[in-house]
C-alpha positions in Angstrom: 25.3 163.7 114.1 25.8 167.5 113.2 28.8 168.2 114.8 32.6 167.2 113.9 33.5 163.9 115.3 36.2 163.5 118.0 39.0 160.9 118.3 36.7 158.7 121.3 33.7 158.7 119.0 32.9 155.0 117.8 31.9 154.1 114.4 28.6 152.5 113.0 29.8 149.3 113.4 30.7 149.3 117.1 28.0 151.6 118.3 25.0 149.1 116.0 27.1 146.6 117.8 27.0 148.0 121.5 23.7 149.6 121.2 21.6 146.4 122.3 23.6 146.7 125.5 23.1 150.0 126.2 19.0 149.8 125.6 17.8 150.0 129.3 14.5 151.7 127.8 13.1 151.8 123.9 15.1 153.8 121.8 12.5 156.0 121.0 11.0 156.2 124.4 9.4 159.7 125.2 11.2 160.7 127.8 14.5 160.4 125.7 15.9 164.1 124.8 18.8 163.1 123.5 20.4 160.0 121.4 21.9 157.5 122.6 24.6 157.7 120.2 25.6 161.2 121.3 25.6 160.1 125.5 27.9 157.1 124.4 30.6 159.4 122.7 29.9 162.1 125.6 30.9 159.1 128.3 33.7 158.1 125.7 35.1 162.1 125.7 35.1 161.9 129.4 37.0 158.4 129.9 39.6 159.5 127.2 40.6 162.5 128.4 40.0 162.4 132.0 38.3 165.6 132.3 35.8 167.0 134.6 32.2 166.6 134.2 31.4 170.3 134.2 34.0 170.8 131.1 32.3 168.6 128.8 32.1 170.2 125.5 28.8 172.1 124.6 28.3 169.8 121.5 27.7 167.3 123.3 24.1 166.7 125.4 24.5 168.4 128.8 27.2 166.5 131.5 24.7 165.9 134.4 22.7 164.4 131.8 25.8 162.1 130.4 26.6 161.8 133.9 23.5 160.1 135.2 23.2 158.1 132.1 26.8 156.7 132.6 25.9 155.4 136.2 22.5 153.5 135.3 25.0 151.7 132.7 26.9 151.0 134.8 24.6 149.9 137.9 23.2 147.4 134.8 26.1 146.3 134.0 25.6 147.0 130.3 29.5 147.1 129.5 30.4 144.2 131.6 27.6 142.1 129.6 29.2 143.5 126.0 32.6 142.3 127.0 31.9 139.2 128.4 30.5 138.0 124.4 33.2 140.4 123.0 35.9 138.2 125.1 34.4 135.5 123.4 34.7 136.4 120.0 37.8 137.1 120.6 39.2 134.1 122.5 37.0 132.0 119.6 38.4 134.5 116.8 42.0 133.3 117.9 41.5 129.7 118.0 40.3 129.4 121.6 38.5 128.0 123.4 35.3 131.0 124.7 35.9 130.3 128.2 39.4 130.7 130.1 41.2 128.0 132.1 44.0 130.7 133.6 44.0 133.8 134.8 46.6 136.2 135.7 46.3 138.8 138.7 47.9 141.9 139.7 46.9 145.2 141.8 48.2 149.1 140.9 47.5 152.1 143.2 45.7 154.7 141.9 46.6 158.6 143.2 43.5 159.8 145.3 42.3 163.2 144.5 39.4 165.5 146.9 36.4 163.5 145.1 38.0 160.1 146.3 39.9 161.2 149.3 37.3 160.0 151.6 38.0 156.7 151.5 41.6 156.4 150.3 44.5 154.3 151.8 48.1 154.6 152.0 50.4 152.2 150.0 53.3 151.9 152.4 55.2 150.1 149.4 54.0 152.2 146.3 54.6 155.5 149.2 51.0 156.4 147.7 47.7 157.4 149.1 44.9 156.4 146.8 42.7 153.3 145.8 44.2 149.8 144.8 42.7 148.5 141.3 42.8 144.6 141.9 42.2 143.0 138.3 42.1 139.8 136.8 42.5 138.9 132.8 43.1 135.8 130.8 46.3 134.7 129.3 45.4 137.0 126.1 44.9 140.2 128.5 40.9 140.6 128.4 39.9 141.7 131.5 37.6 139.4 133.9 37.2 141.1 137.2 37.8 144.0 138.5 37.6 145.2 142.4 38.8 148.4 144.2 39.9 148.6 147.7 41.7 151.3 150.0 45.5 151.3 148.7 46.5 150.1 152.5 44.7 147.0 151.9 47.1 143.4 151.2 46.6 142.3 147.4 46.6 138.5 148.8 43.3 139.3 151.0 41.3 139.9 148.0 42.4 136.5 145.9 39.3 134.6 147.5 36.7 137.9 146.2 38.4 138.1 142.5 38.6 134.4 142.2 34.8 134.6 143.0 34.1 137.0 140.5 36.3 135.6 137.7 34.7 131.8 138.4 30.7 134.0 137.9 32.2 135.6 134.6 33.5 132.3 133.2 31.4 130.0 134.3 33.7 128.8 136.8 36.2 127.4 134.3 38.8 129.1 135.6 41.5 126.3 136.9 44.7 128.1 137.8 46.0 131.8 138.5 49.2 133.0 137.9 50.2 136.2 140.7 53.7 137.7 141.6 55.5 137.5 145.2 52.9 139.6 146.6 50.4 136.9 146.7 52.6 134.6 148.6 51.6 132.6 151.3 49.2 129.9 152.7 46.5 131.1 153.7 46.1 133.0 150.2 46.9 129.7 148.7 43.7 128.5 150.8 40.9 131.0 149.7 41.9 130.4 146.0 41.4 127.2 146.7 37.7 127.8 148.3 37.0 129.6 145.1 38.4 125.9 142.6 41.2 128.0 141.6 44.9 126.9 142.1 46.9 129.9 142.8 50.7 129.5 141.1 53.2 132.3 142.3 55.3 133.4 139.8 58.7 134.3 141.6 61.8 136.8 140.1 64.8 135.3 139.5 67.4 135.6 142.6 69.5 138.4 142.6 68.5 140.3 139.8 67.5 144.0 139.5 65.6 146.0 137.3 62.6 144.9 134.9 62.5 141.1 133.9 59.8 139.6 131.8 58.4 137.2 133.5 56.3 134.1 132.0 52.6 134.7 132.4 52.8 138.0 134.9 53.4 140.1 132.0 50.3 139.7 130.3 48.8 141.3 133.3 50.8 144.3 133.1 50.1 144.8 129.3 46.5 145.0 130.3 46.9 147.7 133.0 49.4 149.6 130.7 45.9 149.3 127.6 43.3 150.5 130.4 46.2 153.0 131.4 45.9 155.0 128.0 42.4 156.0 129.3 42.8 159.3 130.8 39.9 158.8 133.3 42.0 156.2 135.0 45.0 157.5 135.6 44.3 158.3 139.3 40.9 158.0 141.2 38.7 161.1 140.2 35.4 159.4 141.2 33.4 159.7 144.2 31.7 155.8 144.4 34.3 153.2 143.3 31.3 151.8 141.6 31.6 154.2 139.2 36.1 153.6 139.0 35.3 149.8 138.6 32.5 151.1 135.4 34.9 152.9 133.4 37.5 150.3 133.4 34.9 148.0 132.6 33.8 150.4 129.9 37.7 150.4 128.6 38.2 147.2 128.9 35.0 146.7 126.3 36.7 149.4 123.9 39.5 147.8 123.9 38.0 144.8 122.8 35.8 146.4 120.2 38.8 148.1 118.9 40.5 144.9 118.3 37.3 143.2 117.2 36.3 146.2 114.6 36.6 143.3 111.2 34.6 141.2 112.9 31.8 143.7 113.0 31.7 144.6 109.1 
């Protein structure tokens, strides 16, 4: 690398770490202008700052180039795979067991903009038209699923779906999920239970105002305030919410690389 590094750029260890992953052809295949190294911290640039593709800098290899490279990763699933074993080491590293028994899950409503505005809902209760992110993490805040749906759409009709995906993630070892009052009812109860999952409602203390820390629902909310500092995700810029669900995968696995950096050396 010639040029002066940026802040999103990783480091040796995490990108030797990663790069495995990221291999969907031989790393010196002909038909490869530009290194892998160099699309990685492009697709980086892009998720930290939340710019436009045409404005990627010109040291960088060219945007419909980092572009197209971003969405065959994430078609493969390359990130998901990373930070499934990075979840792992980490669970292990902290004296856990690899897979999760509990989950916590929570929605937030992501702003539409004219890329996403085709198929955008209105949150009658955020007073928001945009996209609902629907996530599910373990109790340490490592992200498991992820699913987007039109910001109109109820969080407890997607319980069955995210359970589904979190029990395919973990093995189905998932036992119990802890949600807030907008996952009440029974028939939500129900299609947790069609996925083995036992859904526990956390509930707010009566009469109270205001923020309260609540056991287990916070952990949650830490995660979406982490994948929150990613500029990219602050409101719905993409056209296919494949591509919203790949960079918060792609986060998420930054995140955990970040954390796991010691690990690596």
């Amino acid at each position: 690398m010639t040029r002066r590094g940026y802040p999103s750029d990783v480091d040796d260890d995490t990108y030797f770490f990663l790069l495995p992953y990221l291999l969907l052809s031989p790393e010196d295949a002909r038909q490869r202008k530009y290194p892998i190294r160099d699309v990685l911290n492009a697709l980086l640039w892009v998720a930290r700052t939340g710019a436009q593709w045409a404005y990627l800098p010109h040291d960088f290899p060219p945007a419909e180039t980092v572009r197209q490279q971003a969405h065959r990763w994430f078609e493969a699933a390359c990130f998901q795979s990373a930070a499934h074993d990075l979840r792992i080491l980490s669970r292990v590293e902290k004296g856990r067991n690899g897979a999760p028994s509990a989950i916590i899950i929570d929605s937030r409503t992501l702003q539409s903009t004219p890329e996403s505005g085709h198929r955008a809902g209105f949150d009658g209760a955020k007073k928001r038209r945009g996209t609902k992110v629907h996530l599910a993490v373990d109790t340490l805040g490592h992200v498991l699923a992820v699913l987007t749906t039109p910001a109109n759409e109820q969080d407890r009709a997607q319980v069955f779906d995210l359970c589904l995906d979190v029990q395919e993630a973990t093995g189905a070892t998932v036992q119990i999920a802890f949600a807030d009052q907008g996952y009440t009812g029974t028939q939500t109860a129900l299609d947790a239970t069609q996925a083995g999952v036992e859904l526990v409602v956390v509930k707010r203390p009566e009469a109270t105002k205001g923020f309260i820390l609540l056991p287990k629902r916070w952990v949650v909310e830490r995660s979406l305030a982490w994948l929150a500092r990613f500029r990219r995700l602050g409101r719905d810029l993409e056209r296919l919410p494949t591509t919203l669900v790949g960079f918060h995968v792609l986060a998420a696995c930054i995140l955990l690389c970040n954390n796991l950096k010691p690990l690596f050396a």
